[in-house]
N, C-alpha and C positions, 0 to 999 in steps of 0.2 A: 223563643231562643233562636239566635243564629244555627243554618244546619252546620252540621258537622260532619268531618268526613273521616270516618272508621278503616282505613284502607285497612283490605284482608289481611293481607302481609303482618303489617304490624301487631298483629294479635297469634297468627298463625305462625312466623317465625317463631318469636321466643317461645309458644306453646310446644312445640316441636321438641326445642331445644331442654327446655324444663323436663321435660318426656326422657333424658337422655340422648339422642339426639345430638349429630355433631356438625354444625355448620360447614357449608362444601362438599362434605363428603357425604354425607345421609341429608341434607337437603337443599336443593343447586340455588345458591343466590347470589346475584349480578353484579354485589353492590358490596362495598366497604361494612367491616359488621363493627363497629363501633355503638351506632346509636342501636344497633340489636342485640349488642349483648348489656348495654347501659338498660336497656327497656327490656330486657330477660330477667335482672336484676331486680328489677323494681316491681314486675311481676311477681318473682321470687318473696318480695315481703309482702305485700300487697293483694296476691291473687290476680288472675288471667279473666279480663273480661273489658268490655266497653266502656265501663264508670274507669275503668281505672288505667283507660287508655284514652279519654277524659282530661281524668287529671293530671297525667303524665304532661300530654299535652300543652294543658294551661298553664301548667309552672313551666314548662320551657318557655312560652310567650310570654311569662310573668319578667326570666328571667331574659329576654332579648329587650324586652319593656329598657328592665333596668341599665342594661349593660348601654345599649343607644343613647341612653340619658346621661349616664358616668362617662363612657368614653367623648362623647360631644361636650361636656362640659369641661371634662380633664383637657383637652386640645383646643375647643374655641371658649365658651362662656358659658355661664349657664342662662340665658334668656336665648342662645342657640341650641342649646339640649332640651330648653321646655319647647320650642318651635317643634323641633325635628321630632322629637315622641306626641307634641300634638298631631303630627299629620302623618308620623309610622302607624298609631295605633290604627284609624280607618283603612292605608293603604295595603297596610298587613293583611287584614281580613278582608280587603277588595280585591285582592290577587291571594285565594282561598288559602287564607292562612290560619284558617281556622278545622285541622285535623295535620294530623301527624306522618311526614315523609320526609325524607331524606334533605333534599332542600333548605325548611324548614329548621333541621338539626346545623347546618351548615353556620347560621346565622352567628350565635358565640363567637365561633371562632373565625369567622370574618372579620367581625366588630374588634375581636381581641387581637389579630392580627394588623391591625388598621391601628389600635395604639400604640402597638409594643415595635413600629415599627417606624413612628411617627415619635418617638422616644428613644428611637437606637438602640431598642434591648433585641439584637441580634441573638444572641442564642437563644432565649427565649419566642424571638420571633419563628423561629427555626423550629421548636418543641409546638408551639402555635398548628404552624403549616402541617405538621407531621399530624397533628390530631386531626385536622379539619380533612385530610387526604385520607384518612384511614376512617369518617365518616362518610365519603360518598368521594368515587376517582374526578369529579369535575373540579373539587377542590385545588384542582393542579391549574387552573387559570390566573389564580389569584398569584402566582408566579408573576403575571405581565405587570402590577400595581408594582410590588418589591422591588424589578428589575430597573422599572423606569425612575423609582426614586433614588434607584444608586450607581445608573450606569454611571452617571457624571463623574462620582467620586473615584477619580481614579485613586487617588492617591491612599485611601483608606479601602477599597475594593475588596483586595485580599483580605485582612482581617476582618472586612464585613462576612466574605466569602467563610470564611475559616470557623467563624463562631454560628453561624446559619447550619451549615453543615454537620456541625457537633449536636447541637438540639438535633437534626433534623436524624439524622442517624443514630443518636440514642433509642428514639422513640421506638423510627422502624426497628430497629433492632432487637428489641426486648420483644415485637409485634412478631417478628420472625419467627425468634427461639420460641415463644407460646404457641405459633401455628407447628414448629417442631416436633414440641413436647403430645402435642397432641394427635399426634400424626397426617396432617391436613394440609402439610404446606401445597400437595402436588392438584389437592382439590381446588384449594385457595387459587394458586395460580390459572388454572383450567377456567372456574366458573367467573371470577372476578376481573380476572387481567386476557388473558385469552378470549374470554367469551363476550365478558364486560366490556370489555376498551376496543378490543381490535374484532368482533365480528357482531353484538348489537346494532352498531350505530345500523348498520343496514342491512340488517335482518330482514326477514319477511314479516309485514305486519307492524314494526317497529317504527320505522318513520311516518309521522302523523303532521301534516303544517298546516298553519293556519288559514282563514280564507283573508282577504285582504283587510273586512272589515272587522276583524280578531284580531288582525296583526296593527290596525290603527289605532282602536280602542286601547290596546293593550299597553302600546308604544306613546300615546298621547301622555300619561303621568312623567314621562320622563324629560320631556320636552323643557322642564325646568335646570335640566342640569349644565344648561349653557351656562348659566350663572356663575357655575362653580367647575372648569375645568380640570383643577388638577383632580377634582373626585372623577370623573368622568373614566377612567383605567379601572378604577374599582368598580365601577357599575358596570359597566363592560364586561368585566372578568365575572360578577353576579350574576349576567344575564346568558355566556354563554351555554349554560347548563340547558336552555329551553331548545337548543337542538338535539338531537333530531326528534323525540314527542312531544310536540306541543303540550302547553297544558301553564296557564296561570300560577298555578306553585309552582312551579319552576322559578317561579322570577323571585320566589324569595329572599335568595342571598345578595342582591343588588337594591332592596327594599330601603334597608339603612341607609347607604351611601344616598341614595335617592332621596331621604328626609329630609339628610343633612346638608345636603346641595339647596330642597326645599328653604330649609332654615339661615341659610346664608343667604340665600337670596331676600327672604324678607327682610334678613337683619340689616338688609341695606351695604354688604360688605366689597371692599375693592375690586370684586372679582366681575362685577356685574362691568358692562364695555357697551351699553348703548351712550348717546349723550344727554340726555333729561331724566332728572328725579320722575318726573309727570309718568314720561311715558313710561319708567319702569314699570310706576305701581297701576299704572291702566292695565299694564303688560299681565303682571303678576296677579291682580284680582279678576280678572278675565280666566287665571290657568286654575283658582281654586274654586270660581265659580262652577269650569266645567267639571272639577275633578269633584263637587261637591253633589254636583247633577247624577254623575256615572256611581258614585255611592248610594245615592237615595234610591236609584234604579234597582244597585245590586241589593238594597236592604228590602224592598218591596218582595223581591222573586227568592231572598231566602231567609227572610224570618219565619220562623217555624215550621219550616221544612224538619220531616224524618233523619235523624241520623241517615248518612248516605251507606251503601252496602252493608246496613241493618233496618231495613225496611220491613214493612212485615210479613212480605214473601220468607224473608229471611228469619224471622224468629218464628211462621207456622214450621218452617222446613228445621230447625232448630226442634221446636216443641215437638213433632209427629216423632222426627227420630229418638229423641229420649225415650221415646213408649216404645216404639219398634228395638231400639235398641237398650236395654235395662244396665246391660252388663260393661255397654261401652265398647264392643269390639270394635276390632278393625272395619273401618270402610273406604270406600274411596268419593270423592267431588269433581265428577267431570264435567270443566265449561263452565264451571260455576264458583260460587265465590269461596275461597280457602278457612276463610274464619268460619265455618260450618267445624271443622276440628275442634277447635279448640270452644265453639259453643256449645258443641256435644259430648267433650271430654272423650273424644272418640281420634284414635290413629289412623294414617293412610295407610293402605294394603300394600300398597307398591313402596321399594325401597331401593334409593335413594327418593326421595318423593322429587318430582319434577313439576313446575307450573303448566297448567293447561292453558298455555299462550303461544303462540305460532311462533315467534321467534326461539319457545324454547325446545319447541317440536320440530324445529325443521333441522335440529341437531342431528344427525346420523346415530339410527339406531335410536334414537330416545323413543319413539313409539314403540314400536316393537319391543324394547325393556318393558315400558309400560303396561301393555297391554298382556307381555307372558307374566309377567305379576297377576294380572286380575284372573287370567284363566288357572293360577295354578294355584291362589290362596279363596278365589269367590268368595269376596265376601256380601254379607246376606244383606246389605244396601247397599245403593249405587244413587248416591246425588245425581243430578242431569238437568245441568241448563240446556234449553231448546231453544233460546235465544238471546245471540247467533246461534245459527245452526252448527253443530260442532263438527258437519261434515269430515266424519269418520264412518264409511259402509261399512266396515269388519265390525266395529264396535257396536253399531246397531243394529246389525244381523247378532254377534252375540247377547245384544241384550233382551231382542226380541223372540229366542230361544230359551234364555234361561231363566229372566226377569220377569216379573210382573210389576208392571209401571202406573204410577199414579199420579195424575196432574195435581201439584199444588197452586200451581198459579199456572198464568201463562206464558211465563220463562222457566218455570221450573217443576219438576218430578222429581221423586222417591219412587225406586227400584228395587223392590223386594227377591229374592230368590226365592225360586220355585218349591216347592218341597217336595 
């Protein structure tokens, strides 16, 4: 089986939040909580675990499968929607779209966006935009698609203006008064818009870019979309989410536009400006050649690969703590991976719980919260990745005071207290 990738987060947020737990304010996260309260939910019928963060997964890509297919056939044909889902399904999963992130959730509403607006359902394109923005803040790129297909209309402007806006401020609206009711708006704004938007991007630790020959690789699938300019804003607006951390899923939400550019171009369609049939299709079976090459590459290095951060460092340190720990108490996970919570049915000791990530520690005061946490509730294990080194002196003079430390692997220990 293709590996799959478990990000902590997504098992450890909604775990949290099922716990009672209230997003922003009991636990700091950077990002729009739409797909986390969608996947709290579905935890909630289902159960908190890896199969069923799995299959959560796979029905969303069941469902981008379909939505790529409907909307390319609704707007060009259907021998261009079977093109475009022929060459989304490998590209999907060749820019790691196989596990569940944010990105990822973006896609729906990209794709639905791209029709309802390409249809002139304005207010509904508007309810569109508001979901996809309150799924992850990059969302707000796909602003520059919208804008360029109506600046021309002067003359209808305003009422495009006027009914985009009613969708779009419904939605937030009702998004408001819930963050109200729950008392979280000043969290929300703090960790999500404060933290998220304006101090992130250049964070310590946060900006990650690629080396040249990641940034070619990466960029070569796209090299098709001369074909098909007017997609070219949408793919754009998909791909700017990949600054400032690199990382291949990122380029998910530009994935679609990209098929469908693919499928024009084969279909032979007006948009292609060289002068010969010939050298099109020379042009074009040269670019699925190579894209068929960098596939077979990516399937050799990851079929059957370990789920990713559930490897089996991860389910001994999983299994040891369930016998060290019977009752489930509080612990804490430093430097290490968060879905340890929720595999152990065990809470963090500290409260508000904070990531152990540089960008979220260089927050003033966020250590020092954390750390009077662990000195004043001790609880009787202390997870510890050693690598990276989590270069914190106080924390390892306390832990080489109180704790007794056991290597489970060579990234990681269980920290007993002393009795």
């Amino acid at each position: 089986m293709l590996m799959f990738t478990a990000w902590p987060e997504m098992l450890a947020w909604p775990y949290f939040i099922l716990n009672g737990w209230l997003p922003y304010k009991d636990i700091a996260i950077a990002h729009n909580p739409l797909l986390i309260i969608v996947l709290t939910l579905f935890y909630k019928l289902f159960g908190t675990g890896i199969t069923q963060l799995q299959i959560f997964t796979w029905a969303l890509i069941i469902v981008n499968y379909y939505l790529l297919f409907w909307v390319t056939k609704k707007i060009y044909n259907k021998n261009a929607a079977i093109l475009a889902l022929a060459f989304y399904i490998p590209i999907q999963l060749l820019f790691e779209g196989n596990g569940l992130w944010f990105d990822l959730a973006l896609v729906p509403f990209a794709l639905l966006l791209f029709y309802l607006i390409n249809k002139k359902k304005y207010l509904l394109t508007g309810i569109m935009f508001a979901l996809g923005f309150l799924t992850k803040q990059t969302f707000i790129y796909f602003l520059i698609p919208l804008i360029l297909l109506n600046i021309k209309n002067k003359k209808n402007l305003v009422p495009i203006i006027k009914k985009f806006m009613i969708g779009l401020v419904a939605v937030l609206t009702v998004f408001v008064l819930s963050l109200l009711s729950f008392g979280i708006l000043a969290d929300f704004y703090f960790w999500a818009i404060k933290f998220g938007v304006f101090y992130l991007p250049t964070a310590s630790g946060q900006v990650v870019l690629p080396t040249l020959r990641q940034l070619g690789l990466a960029f070569l699938p796209f090299t098709i979309s001369i074909f098909s300019p007017t997609l070219i804003p949408w793919i754009v607006s998909g791909l700017m989410g990949v600054y400032p951390r690199w990382g291949l899923f990122h380029f998910q939400p530009a994935l679609p536009f990209l098929s469908i550019s693919f499928a024009l171009a084969l279909a032979n369609l007006k948009s292609f400006s060289f002068k010969t049939d010939k050298f099109k299709k020379l042009l074009i079976l040269f670019y699925i050649l190579i894209v068929v090459v960098i596939f077979i590459r990516f399937l050799s290095r990851n079929l059957g690969g370990e789920v990713r951060f559930y490897e089996q460092d991860v389910k001994d340190v999983a299994t040891e703590l369930n016998i060290l720990n019977p009752n489930h108490n509080d612990i804490f996970v430093l430097n290490y991976w968060d879905n340890i919570y929720a595999l152990t049915d065990s809470m963090p000791v500290t409260k508000p719980w904070i990531p152990y990530l540089s960008w979220y520690l260089s927050v003033p005061d966020v250590k020092e919260e954390i750390f009077s946490d662990i000195k004043t509730k001790m609880p009787e294990q202390i997870v510890v990745g050693t690598k990276p080194d989590y270069n914190w002196e106080e924390m390892k003079v306390f832990l080489e005071r109180f704790y007794n430390c056991v290597e489970m692997s060579e990234r990681v220990s269980i920290c007993s207290k002393n009795n």
